[in-house]
ZAZAPA-290404 format. One record per residue: residue number from 1; residue in one letter; x, y, z of N, C-alpha, C in turn. Coordinates in steps of 0.2 Angstrom, whole numbers, always signed. Each point is the difference from the previous one (the first is absolute). Example, Ala and Ser with C-alpha at 12.3 -4.5 7.8 and 13.67 -1.06 7.14 Angstrom:
SITE  num  residuo    n.x    n.y    n.z   ca.x   ca.y   ca.z    c.x    c.y    c.z
SITE    1        A    +66    -28    +39     -4     +6     +0     +4     +6     +0
SITE    2        S     -2     +5     -4     +4     +6     +1     -4     +5     +3
//
This chain:
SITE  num  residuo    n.x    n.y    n.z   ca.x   ca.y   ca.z    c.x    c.y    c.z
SITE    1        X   +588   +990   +552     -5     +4     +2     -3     +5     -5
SITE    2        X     -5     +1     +0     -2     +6     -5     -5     +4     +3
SITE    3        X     +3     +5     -2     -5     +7     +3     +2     +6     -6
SITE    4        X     -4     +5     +3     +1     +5     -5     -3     +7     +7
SITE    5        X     +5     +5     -3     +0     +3     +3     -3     +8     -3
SITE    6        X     -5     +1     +1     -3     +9     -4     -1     +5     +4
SITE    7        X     +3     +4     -3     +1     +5     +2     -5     +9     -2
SITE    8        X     -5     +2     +6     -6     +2     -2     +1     +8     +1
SITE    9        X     +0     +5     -1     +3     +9     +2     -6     +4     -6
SITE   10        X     -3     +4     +5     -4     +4     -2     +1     +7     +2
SITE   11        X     +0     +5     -2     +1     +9     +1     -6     +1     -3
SITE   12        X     -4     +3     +7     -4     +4     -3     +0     +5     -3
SITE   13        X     -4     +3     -5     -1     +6     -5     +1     +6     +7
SITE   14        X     -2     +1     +6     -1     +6     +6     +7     +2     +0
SITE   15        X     +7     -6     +1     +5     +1     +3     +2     +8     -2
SITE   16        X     +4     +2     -5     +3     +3     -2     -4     +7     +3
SITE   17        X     -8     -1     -3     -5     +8     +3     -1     +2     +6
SITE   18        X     +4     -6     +7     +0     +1     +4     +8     +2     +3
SITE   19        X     +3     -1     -1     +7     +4     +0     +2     +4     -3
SITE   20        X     -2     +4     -5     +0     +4     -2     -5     +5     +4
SITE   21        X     -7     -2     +4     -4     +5     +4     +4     +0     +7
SITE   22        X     +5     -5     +1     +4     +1     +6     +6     +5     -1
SITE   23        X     +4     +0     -5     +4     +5     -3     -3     +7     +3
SITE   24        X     -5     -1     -5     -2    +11     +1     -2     +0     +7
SITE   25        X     -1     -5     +5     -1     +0     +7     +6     +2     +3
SITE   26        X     +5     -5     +0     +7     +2     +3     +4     +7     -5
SITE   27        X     -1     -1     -3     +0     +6     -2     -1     +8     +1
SITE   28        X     -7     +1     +1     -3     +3     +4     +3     +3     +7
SITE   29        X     -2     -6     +5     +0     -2     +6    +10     +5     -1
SITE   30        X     +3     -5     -2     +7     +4     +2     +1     +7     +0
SITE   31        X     +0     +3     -8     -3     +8     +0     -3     +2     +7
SITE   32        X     -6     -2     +1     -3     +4     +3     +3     -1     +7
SITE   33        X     +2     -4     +2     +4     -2     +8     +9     +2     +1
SITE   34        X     +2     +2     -7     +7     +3     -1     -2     +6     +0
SITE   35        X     -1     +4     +0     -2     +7     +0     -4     +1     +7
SITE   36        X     -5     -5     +2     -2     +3     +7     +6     -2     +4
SITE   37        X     +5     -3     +0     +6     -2     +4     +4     +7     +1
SITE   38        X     -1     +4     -7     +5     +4     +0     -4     +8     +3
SITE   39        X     -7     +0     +1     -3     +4     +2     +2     +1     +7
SITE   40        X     -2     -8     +2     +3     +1     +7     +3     +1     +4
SITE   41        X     +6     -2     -4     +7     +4     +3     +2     +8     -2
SITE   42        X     -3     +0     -4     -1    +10     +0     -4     +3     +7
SITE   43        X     -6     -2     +0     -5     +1     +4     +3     -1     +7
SITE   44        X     +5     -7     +0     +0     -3     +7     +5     +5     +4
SITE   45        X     +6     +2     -6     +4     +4     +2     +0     +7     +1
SITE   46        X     -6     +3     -4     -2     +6     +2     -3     +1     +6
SITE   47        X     -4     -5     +2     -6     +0     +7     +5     -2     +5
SITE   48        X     +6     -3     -1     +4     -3     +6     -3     -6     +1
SITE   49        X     -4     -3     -4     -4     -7     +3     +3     -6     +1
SITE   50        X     +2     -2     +4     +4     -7     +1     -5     -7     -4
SITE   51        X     -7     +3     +2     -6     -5     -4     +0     -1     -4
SITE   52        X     +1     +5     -6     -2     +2     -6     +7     -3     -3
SITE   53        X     +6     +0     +0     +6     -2     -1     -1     -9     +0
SITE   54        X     -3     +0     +7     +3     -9     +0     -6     -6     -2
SITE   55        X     -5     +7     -3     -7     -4     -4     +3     +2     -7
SITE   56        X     +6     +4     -2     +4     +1     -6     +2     -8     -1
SITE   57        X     +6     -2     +5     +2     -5     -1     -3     -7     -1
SITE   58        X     -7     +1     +3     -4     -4     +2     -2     -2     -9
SITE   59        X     -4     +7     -3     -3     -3     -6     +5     -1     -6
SITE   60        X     +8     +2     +1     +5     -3     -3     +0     -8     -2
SITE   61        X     +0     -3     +8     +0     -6     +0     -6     -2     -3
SITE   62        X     -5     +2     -1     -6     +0     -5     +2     -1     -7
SITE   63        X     +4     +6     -1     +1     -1     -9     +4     -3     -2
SITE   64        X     +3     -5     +6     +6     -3     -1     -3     -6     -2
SITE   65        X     -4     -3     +4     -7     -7     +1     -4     +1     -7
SITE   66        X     -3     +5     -2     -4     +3     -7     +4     -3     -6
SITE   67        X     +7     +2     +0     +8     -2     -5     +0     -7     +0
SITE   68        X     +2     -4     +5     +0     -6     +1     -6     -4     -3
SITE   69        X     -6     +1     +2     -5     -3     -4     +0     +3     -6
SITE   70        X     +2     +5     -2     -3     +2     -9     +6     -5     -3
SITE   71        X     +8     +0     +4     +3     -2     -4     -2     -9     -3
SITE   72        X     -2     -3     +7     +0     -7     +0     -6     -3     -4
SITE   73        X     -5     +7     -4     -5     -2     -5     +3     +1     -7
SITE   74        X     +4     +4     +0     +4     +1     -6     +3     -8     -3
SITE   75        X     +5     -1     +5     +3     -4     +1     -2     -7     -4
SITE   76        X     -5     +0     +4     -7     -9     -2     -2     +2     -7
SITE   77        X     +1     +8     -2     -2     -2     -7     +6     -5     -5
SITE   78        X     +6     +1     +2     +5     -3     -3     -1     -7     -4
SITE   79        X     +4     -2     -4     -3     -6     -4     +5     -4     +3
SITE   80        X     -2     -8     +2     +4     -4     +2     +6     -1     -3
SITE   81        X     +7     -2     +4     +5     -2     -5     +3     -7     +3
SITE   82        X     +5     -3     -4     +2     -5     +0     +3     -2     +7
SITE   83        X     +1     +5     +4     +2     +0     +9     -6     +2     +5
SITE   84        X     -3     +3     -3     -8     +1     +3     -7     +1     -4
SITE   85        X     +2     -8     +1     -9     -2     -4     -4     +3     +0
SITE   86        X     -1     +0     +7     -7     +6     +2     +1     +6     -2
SITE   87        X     +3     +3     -1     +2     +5     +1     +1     +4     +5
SITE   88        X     -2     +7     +1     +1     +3     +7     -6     +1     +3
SITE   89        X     -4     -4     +0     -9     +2     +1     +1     -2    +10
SITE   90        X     +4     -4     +1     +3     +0     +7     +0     +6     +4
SITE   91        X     +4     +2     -3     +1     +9     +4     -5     +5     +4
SITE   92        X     -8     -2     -5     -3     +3     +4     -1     -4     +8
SITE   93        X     +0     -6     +1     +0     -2     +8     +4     +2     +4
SITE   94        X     +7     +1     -2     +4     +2     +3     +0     +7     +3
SITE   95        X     -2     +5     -7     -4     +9     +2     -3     +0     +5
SITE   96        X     -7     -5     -1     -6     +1     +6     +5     -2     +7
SITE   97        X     +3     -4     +1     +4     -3     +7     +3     +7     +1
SITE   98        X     +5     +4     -3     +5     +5     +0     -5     +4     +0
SITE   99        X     -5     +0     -1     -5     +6     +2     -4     -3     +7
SITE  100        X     -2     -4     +1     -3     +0     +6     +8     -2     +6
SITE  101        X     +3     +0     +0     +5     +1     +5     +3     +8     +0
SITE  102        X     +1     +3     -4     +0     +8     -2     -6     +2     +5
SITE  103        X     -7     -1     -2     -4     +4     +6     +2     -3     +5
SITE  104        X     -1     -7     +1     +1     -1     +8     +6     +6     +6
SITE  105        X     +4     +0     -5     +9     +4     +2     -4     +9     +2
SITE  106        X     -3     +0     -6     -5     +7     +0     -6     +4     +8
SITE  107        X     -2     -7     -1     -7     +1     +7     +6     -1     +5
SITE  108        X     +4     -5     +0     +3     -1     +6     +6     +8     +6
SITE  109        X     +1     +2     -6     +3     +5     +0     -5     +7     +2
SITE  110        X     -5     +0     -3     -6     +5     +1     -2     -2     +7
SITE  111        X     -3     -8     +3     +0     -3     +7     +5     +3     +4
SITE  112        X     +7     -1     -1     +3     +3     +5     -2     +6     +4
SITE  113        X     -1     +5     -8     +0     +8     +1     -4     +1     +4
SITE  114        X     -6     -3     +0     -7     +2     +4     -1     -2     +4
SITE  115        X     +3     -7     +5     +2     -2     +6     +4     +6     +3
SITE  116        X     +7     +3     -3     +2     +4     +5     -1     +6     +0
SITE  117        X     -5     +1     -3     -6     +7     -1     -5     +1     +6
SITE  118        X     -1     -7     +0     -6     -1     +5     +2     +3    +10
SITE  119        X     +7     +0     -4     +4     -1    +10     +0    +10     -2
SITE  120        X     +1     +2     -5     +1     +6     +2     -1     +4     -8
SITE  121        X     -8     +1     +3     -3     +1     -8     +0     +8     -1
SITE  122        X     +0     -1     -5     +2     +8     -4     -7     +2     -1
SITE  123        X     +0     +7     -3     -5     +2     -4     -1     +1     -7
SITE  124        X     -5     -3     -2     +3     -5     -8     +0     +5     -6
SITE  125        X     -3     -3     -5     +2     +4     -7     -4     +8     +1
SITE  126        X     +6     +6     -4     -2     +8     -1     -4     -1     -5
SITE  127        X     -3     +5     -1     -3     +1     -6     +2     -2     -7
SITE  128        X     +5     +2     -1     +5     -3     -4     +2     -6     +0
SITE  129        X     +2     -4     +2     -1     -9     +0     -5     -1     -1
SITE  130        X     -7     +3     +3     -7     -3     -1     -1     +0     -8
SITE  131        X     +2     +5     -3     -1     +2     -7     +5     -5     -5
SITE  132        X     +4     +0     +2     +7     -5     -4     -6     -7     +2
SITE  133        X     -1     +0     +7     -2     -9     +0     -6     -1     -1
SITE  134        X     -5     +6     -4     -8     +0     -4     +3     -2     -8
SITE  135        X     +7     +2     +0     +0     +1    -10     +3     -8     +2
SITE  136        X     +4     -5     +3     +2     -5     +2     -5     -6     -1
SITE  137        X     -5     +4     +2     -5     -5     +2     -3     +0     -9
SITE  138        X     -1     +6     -3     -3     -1     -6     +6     -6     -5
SITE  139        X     +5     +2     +2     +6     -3     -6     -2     -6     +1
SITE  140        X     +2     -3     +6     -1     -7     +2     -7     -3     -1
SITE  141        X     -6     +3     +0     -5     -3     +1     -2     +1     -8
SITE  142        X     +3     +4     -3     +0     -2     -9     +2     -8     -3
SITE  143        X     +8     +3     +3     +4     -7     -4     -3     -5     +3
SITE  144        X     -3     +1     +7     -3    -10     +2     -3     -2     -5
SITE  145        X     -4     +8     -2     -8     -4     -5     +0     -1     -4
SITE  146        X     +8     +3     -3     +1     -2     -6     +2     -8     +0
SITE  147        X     +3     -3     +5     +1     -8     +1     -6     -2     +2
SITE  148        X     -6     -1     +0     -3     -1     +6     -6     -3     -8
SITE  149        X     -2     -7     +3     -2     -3     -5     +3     -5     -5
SITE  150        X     +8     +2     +1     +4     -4     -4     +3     -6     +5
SITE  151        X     +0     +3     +7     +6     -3     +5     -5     -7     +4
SITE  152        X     -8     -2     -3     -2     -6     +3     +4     -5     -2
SITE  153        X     +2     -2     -8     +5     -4     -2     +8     -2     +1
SITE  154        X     +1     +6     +0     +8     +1     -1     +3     +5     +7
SITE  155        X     +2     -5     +3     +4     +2     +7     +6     +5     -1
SITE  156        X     +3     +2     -7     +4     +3     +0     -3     +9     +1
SITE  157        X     -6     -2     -5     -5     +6     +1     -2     +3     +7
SITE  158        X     -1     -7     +1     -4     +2     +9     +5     +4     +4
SITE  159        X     +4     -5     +1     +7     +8     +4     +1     +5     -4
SITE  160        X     -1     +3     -5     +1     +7     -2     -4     +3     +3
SITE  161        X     -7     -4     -1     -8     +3     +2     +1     +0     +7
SITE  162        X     +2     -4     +6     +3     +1     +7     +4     +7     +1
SITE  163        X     +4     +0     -4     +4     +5     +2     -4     +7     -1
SITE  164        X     -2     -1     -6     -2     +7     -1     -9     +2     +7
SITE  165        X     -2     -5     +1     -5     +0     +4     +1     +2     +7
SITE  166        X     +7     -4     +3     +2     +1     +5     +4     +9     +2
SITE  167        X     +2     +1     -6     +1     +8     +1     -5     +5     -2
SITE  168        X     -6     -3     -4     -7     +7     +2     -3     -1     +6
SITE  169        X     +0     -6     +4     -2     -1     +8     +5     +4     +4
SITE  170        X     +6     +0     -1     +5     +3     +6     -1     +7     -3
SITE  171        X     +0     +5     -6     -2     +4     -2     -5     +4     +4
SITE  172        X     -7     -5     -1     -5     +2     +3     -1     -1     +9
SITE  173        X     +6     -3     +1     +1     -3     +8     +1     +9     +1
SITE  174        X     +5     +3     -1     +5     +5     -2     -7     +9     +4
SITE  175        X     -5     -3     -7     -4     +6     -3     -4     +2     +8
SITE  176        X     -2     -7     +2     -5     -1     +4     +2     +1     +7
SITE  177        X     +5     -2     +1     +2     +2     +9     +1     +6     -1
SITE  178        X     +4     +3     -4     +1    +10     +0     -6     +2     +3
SITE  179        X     -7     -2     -5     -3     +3     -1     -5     +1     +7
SITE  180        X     -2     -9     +2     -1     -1     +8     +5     +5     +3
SITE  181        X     +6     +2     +2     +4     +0     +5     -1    +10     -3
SITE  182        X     -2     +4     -3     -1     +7     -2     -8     +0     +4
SITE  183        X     -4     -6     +3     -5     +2     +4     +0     -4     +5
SITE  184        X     +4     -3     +1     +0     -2     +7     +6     +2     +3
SITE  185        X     +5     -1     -3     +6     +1     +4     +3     -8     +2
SITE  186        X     -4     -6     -3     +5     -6     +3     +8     -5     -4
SITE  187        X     +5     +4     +4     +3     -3     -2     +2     -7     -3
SITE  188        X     -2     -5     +4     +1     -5     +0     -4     -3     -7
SITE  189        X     -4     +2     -3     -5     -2     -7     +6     -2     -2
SITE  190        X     +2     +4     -4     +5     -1     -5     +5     -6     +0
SITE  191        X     +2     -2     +5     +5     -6     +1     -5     -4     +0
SITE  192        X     -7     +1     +2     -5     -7     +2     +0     -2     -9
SITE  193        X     -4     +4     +0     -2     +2     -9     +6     -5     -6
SITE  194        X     +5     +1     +4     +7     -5     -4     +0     -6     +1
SITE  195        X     -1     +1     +5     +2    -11     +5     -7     -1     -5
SITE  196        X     -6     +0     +1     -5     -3     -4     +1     +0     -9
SITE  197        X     +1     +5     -2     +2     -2     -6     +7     -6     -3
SITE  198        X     +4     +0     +6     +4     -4     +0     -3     -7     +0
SITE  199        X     -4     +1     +3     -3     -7     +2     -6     -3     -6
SITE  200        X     -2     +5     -3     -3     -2     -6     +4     -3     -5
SITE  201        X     +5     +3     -1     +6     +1     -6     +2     -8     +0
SITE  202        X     +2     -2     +7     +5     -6     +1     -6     -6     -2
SITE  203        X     -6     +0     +3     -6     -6     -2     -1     +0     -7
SITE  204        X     +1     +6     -5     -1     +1     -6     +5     -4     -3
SITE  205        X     +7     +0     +4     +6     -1     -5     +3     -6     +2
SITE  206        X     -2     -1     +5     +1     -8     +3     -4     -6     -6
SITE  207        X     -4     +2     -1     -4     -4     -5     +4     +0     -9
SITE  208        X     +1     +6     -1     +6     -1     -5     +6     -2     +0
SITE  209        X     +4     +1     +7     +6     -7     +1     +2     -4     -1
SITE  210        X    -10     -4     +4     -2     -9     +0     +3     +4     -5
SITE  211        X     -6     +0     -4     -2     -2     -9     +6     +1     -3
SITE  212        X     +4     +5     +0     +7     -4     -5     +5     -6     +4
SITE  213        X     +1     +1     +4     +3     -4     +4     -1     -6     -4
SITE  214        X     -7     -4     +2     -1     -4     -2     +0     -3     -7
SITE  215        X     -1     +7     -6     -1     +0     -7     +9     -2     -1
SITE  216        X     +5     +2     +3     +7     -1     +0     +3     -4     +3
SITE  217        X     -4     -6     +3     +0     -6     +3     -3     -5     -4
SITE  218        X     +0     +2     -8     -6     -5     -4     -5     -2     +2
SITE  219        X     -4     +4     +6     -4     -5     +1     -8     +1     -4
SITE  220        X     -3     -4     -1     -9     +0     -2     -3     +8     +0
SITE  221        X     +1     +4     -6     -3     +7     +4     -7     -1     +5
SITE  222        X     -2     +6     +4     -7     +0     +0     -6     -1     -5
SITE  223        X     -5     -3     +2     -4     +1     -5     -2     -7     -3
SITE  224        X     +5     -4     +2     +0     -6     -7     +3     -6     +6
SITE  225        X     -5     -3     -1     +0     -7     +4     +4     -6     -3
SITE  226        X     +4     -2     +3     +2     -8     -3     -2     -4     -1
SITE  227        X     -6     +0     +3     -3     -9     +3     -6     +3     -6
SITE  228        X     -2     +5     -1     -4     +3     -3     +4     -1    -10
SITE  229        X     +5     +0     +0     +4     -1     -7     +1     -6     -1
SITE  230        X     +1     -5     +6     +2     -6     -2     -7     -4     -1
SITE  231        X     -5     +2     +4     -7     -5     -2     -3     +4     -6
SITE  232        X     +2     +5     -3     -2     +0     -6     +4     -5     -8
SITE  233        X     +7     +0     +3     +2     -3     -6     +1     -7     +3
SITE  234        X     -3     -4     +5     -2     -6     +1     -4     -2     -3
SITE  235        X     -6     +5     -1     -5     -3     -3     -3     +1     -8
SITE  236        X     +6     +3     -2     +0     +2     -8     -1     -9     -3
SITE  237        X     -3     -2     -6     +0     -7     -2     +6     -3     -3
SITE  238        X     -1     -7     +4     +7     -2     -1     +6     +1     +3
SITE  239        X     +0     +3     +8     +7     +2     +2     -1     -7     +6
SITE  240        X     +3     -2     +3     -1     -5     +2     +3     +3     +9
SITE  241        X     +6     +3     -1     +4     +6     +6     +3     +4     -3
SITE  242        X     +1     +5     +4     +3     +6     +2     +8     +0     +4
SITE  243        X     +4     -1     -2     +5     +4     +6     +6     +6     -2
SITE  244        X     +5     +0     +1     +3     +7     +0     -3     +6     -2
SITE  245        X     -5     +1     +5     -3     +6     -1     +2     +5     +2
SITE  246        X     +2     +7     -2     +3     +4     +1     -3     +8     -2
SITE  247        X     -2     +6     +5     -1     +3     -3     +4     +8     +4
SITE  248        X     +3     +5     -4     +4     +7     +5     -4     +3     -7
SITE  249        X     +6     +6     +4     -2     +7     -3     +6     +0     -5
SITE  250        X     +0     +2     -5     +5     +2     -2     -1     +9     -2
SITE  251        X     -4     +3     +3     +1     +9     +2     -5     -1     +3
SITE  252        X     -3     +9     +4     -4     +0     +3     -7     -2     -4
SITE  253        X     +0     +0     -7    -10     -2     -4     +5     -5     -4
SITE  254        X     +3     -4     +0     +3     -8     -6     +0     -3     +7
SITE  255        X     -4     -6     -3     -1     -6     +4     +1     -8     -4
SITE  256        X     +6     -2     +0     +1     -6     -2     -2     -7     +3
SITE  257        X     +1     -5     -4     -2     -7     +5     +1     -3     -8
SITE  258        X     +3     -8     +6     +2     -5     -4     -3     -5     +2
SITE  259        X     +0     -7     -4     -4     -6     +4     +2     -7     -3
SITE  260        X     +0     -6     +1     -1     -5     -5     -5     -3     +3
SITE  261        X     -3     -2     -7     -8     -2     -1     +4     -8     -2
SITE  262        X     -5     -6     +5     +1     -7     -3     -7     +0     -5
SITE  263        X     +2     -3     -7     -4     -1     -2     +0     -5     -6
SITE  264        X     -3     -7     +3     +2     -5     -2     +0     -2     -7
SITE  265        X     -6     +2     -2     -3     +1     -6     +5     +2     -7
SITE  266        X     +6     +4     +3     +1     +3     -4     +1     +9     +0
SITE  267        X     +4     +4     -5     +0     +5     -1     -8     +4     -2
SITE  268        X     -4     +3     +1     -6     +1     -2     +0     +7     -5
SITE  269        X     +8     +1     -2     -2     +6     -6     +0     +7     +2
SITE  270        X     +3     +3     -5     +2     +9     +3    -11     +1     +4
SITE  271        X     -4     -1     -2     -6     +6     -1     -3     -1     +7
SITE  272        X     +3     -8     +3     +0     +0     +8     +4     +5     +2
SITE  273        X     +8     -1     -2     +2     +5     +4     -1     +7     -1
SITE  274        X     -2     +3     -6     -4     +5     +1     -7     +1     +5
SITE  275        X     -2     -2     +0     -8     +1     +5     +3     -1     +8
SITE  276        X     +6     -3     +1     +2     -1     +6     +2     +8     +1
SITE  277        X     +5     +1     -3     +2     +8     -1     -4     +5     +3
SITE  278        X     -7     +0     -6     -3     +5     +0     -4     +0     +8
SITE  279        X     -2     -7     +2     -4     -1     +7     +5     +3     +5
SITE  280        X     +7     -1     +0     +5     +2     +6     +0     +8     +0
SITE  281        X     +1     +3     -8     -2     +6     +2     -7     +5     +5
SITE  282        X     -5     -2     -4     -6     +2     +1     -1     -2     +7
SITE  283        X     +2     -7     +1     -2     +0    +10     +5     +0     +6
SITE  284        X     +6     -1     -5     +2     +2     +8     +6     +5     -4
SITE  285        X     +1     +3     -5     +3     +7     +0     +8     -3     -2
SITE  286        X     +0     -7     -1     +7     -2     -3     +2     +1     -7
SITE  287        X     +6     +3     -3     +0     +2     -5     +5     -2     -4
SITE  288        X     +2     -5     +4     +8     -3     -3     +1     -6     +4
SITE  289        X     -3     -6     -6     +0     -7     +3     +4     -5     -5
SITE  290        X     +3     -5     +3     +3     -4     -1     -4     -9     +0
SITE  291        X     +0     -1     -5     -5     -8     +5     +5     -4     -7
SITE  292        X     +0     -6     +7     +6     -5     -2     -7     -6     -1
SITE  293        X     +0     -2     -5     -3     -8     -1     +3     -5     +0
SITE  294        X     -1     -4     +4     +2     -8     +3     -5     -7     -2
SITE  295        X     +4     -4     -3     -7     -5     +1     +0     -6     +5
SITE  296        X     +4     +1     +7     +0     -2     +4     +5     -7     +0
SITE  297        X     +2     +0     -4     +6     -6     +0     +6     +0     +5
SITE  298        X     +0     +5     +4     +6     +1     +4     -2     +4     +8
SITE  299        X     +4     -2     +3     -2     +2     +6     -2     +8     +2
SITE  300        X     +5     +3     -5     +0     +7     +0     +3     +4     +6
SITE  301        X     +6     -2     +3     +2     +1     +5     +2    +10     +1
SITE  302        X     -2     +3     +5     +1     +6     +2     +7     +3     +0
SITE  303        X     -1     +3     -3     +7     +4     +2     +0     +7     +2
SITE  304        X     -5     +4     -1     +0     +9     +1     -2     -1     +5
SITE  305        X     -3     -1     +5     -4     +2     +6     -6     -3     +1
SITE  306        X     -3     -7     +2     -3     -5     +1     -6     +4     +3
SITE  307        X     -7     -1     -4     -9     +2     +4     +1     -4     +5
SITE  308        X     -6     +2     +5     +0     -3     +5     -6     -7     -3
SITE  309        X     -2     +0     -5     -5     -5     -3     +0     +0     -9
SITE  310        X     -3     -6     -1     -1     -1     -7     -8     +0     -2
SITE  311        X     -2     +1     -3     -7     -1     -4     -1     -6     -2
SITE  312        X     -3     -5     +0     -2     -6     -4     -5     +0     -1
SITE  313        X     -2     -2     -7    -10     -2     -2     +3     -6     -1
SITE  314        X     +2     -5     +3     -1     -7     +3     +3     -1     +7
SITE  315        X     -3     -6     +1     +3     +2     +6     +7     -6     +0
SITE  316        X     +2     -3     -3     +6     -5     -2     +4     +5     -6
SITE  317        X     +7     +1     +4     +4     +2    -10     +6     -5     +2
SITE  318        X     +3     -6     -6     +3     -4     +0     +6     +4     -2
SITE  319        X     +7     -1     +4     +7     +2     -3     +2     -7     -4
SITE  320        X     +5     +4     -4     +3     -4     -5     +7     +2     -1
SITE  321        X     +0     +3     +6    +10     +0     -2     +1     +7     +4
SITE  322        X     +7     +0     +1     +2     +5     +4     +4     +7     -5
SITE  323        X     +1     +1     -6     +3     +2     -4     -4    +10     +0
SITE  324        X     +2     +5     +1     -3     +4     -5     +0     +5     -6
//
């Protein structure tokens, strides 16, 4: 049998300027939310505030979710080693999952509080809350921004940017019933005021779940079609099929894919595989591919996890043996 197998990896020049613009973010973002954590609980326990205390605790669990993703960008910078090829670029799916499980636990727990509010509702935030949950609102609605433009690609992103998002909403949830309930006198606002932000928070963060979940399952990220990858290197010249088509994430922004190309003709020379490369990256965003060449002399029997179909530009392929 003869094949040849080449191996295609590109890093683009952005990588490095972009984790380092995430660094001064998480960065940032911690400072500024370790210090309002500590505010709090001066404030909370001066004012007597049960509220103010358990949105201490609350934005704790924040800087904890902020640590967790800064550390898991760190980490992907590391250089592969002879036990982890890839190196630790993994980590970041893992962060985004631990972070969106972390909010879930977060609203879930804030849902409680506002359910058994509702049976016997309080009068909400003093002046003093209101003021702590106005400077709340500013901390968090910084650090979002400061993530916010970087988290369409990178899911680890997007949950820092969740979190931080989700505490200038309950912040401002906070600011705004006071303020309603100092001219009307409606109890009930405040717990309502909560269940709805609850209910934003969970739609937000249920879509980041899927999304790692699935990115932590190998599977195809969004974005990138298979039948969409496989009909283009079908129809590269000279391939005759397609099969062991393969494409995951290897982080939240690396996207690998593997393939073997039948192609009878023969090997066709690195500058094909270069241009296959370059096409993989530019349209469907893969950036670490592997393409095995076959000249069709063997059945090529499946061993990783069999497509549901093959590609042929004939419609007859002739086996010649059962060997691979």
């Amino acid at each position: 049998m003869n094949t040849h197998t080449h191996h295609t990896h590109h890093h683009g020049g952005h990588g490095h300027h972009q984790v380092h613009d995430h660094s001064r973010a998480f960065v940032t973002g911690i400072a500024l939310n370790t210090a309002f954590v500590a505010a709090e609980i001066i404030y909370g326990l001066k004012a007597n505030s049960l509220a103010l205390l358990a949105d201490a605790g609350h934005n704790a669990s924040d800087v904890l979710g902020l640590c967790m993703a800064w550390v898991a960008v760190l980490l992907a910078r590391r250089e592969a080693s002879e036990r982890f090829t890839y190196g630790l670029q993994s980590l970041s799916i893992f962060a985004s999952l631990a972070n969106a499980i972390l909010l879930l636990l977060v609203v879930g727990g804030i849902g409680v509080e506002a359910l058994s509010r509702l049976g016997t509702p309080e009068a909400p935030a003093s002046t003093t809350v209101m003021v702590v949950a106005g400077l709340g609102v500013a901390v968090n609605g910084l650090t979002a921004w400061l993530f916010h433009g970087h988290d369409k690609n990178d899911l680890n992103v997007r949950g820092a940017f969740l979190h931080m998002a989700a505490d200038a909403a309950i912040s401002l949830g906070v600011v705004l019933s006071g303020l309603v309930f100092m001219y009307t006198g409606w109890t009930w606002l405040d717990p309502l005021a909560g269940l709805a932000i609850v209910v934003v928070i969970t739609l937000s963060t249920w879509q980041l779940l899927k999304g790692s979940t699935t990115l932590a399952l190998q599977a195809v990220p969004e974005g990138i079609e298979p039948s969409e990858v496989r009909t283009f290197l079908a129809s590269l010249a000279g391939v005759r099929e397609v099969h062991d088509l393969h494409i995951w994430a290897m982080s939240t922004t690396g996207v690998a894919m593997s393939a073997h190309l039948v192609m009878p003709a023969g090997h066709p020379g690195d500058r094909f595989l270069q241009t296959i490369r370059n096409e993989l990256e530019q349209r469907f965003r893969i950036n670490h591919a592997t393409v095995q060449i076959e000249m069709g002399d063997t059945t090529g029997e499946c061993h990783t996890g069999c497509e549901p179909e093959h590609i042929h530009s004939h419609d007859h392929h002739h086996d010649h043996g059962h060997a691979h």
